[in-house]
N, C-alpha and C positions, 0 to 999 in steps of 0.2 A: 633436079627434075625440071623440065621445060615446061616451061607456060605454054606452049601450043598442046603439049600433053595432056597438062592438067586441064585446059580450058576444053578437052574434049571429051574426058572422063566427066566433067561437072555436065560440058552440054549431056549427054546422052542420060545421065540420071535427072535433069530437071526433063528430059523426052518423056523416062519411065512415069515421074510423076505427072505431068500433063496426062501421058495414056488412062493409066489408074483411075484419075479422076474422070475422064472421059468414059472410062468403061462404065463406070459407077454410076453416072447418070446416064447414059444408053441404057444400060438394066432397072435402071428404076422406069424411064415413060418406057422400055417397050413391055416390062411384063409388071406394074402396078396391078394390075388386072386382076391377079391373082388375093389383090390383100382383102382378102373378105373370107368371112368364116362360111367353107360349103356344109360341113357337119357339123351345125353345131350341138352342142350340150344342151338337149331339154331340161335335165334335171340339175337338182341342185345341191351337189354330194356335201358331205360336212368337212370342212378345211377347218385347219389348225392353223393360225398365225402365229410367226417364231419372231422373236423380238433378240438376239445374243445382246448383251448391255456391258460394258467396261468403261467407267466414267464419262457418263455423259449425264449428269443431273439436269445440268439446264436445260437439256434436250427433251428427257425421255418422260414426263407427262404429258408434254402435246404429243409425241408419236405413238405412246398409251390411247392417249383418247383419241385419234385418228383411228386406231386399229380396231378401236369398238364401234364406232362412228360407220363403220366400213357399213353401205346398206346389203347386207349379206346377211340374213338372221341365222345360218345351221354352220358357226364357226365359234372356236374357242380361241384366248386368245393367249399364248404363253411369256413368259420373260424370263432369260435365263443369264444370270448375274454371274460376271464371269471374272469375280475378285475384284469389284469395285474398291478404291478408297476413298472416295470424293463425296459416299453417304447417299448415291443412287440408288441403293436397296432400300432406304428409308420409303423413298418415292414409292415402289414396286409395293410395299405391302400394305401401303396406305388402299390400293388398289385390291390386294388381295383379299385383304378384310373384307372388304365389300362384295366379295364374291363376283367380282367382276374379271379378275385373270389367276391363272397358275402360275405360280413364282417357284423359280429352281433359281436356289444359290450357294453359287462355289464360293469357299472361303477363299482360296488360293489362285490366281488367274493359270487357264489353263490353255487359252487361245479361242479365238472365234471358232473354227472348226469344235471344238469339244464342246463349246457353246451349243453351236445349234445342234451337234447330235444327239446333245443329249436332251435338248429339244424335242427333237424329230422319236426318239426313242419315245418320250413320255408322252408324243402326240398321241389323238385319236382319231383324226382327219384321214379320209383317204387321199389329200391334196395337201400342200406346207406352200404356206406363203409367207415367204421370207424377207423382212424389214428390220432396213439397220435401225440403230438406236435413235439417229439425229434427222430420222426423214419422215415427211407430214403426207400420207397417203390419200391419195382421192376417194372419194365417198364411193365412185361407182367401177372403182378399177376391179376389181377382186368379179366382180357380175361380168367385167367385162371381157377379163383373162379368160373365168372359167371356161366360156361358150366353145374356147379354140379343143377342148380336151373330148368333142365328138369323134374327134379323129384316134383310134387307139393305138395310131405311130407314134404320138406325140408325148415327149417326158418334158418339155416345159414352158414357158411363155414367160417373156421379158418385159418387161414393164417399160416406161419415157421417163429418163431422170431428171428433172429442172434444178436448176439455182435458185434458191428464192432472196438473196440476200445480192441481187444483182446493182448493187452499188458500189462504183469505183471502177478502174481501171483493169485490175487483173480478175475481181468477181464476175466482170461483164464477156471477159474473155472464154471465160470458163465458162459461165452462160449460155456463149456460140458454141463453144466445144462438147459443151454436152450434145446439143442438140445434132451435131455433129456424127458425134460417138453413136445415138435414139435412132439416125438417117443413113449410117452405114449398117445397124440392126435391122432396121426396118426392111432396106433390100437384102441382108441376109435370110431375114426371116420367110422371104417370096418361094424360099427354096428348100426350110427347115433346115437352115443352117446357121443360125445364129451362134457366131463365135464366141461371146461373150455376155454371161446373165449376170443380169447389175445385181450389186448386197442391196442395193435400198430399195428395189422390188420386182421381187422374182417369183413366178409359182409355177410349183415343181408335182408332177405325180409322184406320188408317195411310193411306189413301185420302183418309179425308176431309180430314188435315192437311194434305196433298198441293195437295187441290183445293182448298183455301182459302184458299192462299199461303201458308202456314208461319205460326208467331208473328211478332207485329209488336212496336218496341216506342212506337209512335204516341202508347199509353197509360201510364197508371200499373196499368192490371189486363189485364196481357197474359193474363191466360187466360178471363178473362170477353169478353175480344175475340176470345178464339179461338172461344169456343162459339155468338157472332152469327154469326162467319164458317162457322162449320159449319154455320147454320141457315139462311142464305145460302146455301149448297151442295146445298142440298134435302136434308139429313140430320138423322132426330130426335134428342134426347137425353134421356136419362132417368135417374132414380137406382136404386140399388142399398141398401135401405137395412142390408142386414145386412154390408156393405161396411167396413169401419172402419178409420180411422187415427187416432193420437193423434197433439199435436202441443202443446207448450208455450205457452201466450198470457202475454199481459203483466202484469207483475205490479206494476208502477210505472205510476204517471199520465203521465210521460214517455213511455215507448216505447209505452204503450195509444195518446195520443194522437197520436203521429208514425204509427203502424200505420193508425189509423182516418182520419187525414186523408190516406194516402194512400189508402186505400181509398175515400173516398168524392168527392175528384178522381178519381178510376177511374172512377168511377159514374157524375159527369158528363161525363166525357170519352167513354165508351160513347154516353150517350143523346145527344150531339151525333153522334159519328160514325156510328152505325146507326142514326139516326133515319127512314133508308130500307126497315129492315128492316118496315114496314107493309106496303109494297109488294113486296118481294124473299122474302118466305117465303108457303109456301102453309099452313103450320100456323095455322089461324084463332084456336086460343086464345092461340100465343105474338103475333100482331099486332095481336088483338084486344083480349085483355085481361093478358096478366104484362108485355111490354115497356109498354105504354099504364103499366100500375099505377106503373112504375120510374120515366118521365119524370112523374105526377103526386107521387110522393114527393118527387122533386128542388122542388116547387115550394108542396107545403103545408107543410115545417119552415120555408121562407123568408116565408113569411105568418103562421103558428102562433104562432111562438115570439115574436117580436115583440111582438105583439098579446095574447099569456099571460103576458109578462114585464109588460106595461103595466100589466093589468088585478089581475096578483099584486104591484104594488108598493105594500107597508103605509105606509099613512097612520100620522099618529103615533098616531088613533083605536085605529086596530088594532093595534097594538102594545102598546097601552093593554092592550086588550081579550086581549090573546096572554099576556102576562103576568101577569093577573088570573086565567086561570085556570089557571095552573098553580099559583097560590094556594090556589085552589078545589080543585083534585084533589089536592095535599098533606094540606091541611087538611079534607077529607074520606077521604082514605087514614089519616091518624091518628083520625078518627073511628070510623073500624073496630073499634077496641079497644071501643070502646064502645057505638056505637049498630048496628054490625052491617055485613053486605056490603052492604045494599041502597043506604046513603050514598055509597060507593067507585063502585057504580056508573053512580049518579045523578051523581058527580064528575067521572068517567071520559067519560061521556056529554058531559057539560060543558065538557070539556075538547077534545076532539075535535070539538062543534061550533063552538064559538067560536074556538079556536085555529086551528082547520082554515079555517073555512067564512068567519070575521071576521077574519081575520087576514091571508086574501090578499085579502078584500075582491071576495069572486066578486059582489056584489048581496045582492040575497035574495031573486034568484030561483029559486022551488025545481025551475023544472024544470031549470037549467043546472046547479044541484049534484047534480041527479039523473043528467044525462047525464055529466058528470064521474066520477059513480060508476061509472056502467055500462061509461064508458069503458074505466078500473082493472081490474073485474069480465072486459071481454071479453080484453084483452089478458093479462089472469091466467088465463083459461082457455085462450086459445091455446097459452101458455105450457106448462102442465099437461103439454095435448094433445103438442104437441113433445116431452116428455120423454115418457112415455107412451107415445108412437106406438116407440120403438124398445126398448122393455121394461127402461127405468131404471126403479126402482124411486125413488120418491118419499120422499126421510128429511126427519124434522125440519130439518136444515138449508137442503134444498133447498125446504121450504115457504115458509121463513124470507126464502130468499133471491129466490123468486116474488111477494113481499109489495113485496119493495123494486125489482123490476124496470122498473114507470113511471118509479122515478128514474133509472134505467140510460139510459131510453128518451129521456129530457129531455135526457142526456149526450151523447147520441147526435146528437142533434138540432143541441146546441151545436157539435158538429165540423163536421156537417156547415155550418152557417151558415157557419164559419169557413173551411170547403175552399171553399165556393163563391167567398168573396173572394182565396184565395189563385190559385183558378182565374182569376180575372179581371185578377188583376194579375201571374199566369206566374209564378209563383214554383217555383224548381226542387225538384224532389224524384226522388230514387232510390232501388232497391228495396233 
């Protein structure tokens, strides 16, 4: 295969991504306008809070007392044990004793889906507000979901997921990415299109789970199936974004990469099964263009990465070349002492293009290294924007860690390759 070839299939898919992200921020400043509650909920219906639990003891007393904590007074709060062995029921009825929640427990594990149905079944709420086991809910979120439900199109509202355990390298990445994941909700939500309702805090009309057939667990992302199926139901959804739950992310390469290749089996397994949802929803921008965007992601990392791995593989030239100038910005870094900063950064310079640009062997064609930049540039600005948009403050670290987010992005990409062949050859996985 020719490298004039391949270098043109990669240019035109880093074009796609620069557009994407460009669109995404053009739709957030021209229509923000919209994120304000016009109808909202005077009153203050009784919600059920659903807790599904399967080993997580260290976790689920503080997610218990957050759920009580919630400043909502007409709410019950349920937990429903879904074959623990790690002695988390013990927790649970410490609780129940006191009359403080309803406890349902399966002897046998039967899946998160049969978790919260049978939740949802033993609710009394006209509303479920659904919270995974390991995630710490804000006191005013639940007051401040509810207000969006004056609207009677509406089957649900998405919560802003945080990291709270943002120390380290890849916790801090996942950090950015959530807030990421919270900033492309948010502009879905401008249009009742929210493609995806997070497990760690979701609140769903009670109706609409109803009419949707309840959780299934068909998939591996039984709550991103639920929110097709509500959208199927002819009901919007939308985010909340002053909404907040923490929630612990992975801190090892192992459980990062077990979490994200279920996650992204989930993503193909959605875009196979509601691949009807074109036809089946009248909201034009989720059919038209956020589910359309999901089944094209599923299919440009499986072209992309390929073809970028080909084209970044160092000849011994470049390697040559990679090594030389790390020669060169030393020995112009010690040149400092003596001939001044302007060597260091004529080294620096040096160093960066050759190492960078000859080293994976992109050509030397300057508009592909150009769009490469821009690429980095748009995807660092969305980034920005995501954190931004919900009034994080931007520290040194997190600039630091915006810098290194392409590579996160690469990482990202690698699972997925990888989820798609475990998709294909059925390999099992549980939640």
């Amino acid at each position: 295969m020719e490298v004039a070839f391949l270098n043109d299939v990669l240019f035109w898919e880093l074009m796609f991504f620069i557009m994407v992200n460009v669109i995404w921020i053009a739709i957030y400043f021209r229509f923000r306008c919209r994120d304000v509650v016009k109808n909202e909920l005077k009153t203050r219906p009784f919600v059920s809070v659903i807790i599904p639990l399967f080993n997580k003891k260290r976790y689920i007393r503080q997610t218990i007392s957050s759920a009580l904590g919630l400043r909502y007074k007409n709410k019950e709060v349920i937990v429903v044990n879904d074959g623990s062995t790690d002695g988390s029921e013990a927790v649970c009825k410490g609780f129940e004793r006191r009359g403080l929640i309803r406890f349902l427990d399966f002897k046998k594990n039967r899946g998160k889906a049969e978790a919260l149905n049978a939740g949802i079944r033993a609710s009394k709420g006209e509303f479920i507000l659904s919270i995974d086991a390991d995630s710490l809910v804000e006191k005013d979120a639940l007051n401040r979901m509810i207000k969006h439900f004056g609207n009677p199109k509406l089957g649900a509202v998405a919560g802003v997921v945080k990291v709270k355990n943002n120390r380290g390298i890849l916790p801090r990445m996942q950090f950015i990415e959530y807030f990421q994941q919270a900033f492309q909700r948010l502009i879905q939500g401008l249009f009742n299109s929210v493609l995806v309702l997070p497990g760690p805090l979701s609140l769903y009309k009670k109706e609409a789970i109803v009419k949707s057939g309840y959780f299934e667990h068909t998939t591996l992302a039984e709550d991103w199936d639920m929110t097709m199926k509500v959208h199927k139901a002819g009901f919007g959804v939308v985010s909340e974004k002053n909404a907040g739950a923490t929630t612990d992310a992975p801190c090892s390469m192992g459980n990062w990469w077990r979490q994200r290749v279920r996650w992204s089996r989930g993503g193909v397994q959605i875009a196979r099964k509601h691949s009807d949802i074109i036809t089946k929803v009248e909201n034009k921008v989720m059919k038209r263009f956020v589910f359309p965007l999901h089944v094209i992601w599923i299919i440009v990392p499986l072209i992309a990465m390929p073809i970028a791995f080909i084209i970044m593989l160092p000849t011994p030239m470049g390697l040559m070349a990679f090594f030389s100038s790390i020669g060169t910005f030393f020995a112009s870094l010690f040149g400092w002492v003596f001939t001044g900063i302007q060597t260091t950064i004529v080294g620096l310079y040096s160093m960066i293009d050759i190492a960078v640009f000859n080293f994976i062997e992109f050509n030397k064609i300057g508009l592909l290294k150009t769009v490469a930049m821009l690429t980095g540039l748009a995807f660092i600005t969305f980034t920005y924007l995501s954190v931004k948009a919900f009034n994080k403050n931007i520290t040194p670290r997190d600039f630091l860690t915006l810098l290194l987010m392409p590579i996160y992005w690469i990482m990202l990409n690698l699972v997925f390759l990888y989820s798609l062949a475990a998709e294909a050859l059925k390999r099992k996985a549980v939640w």
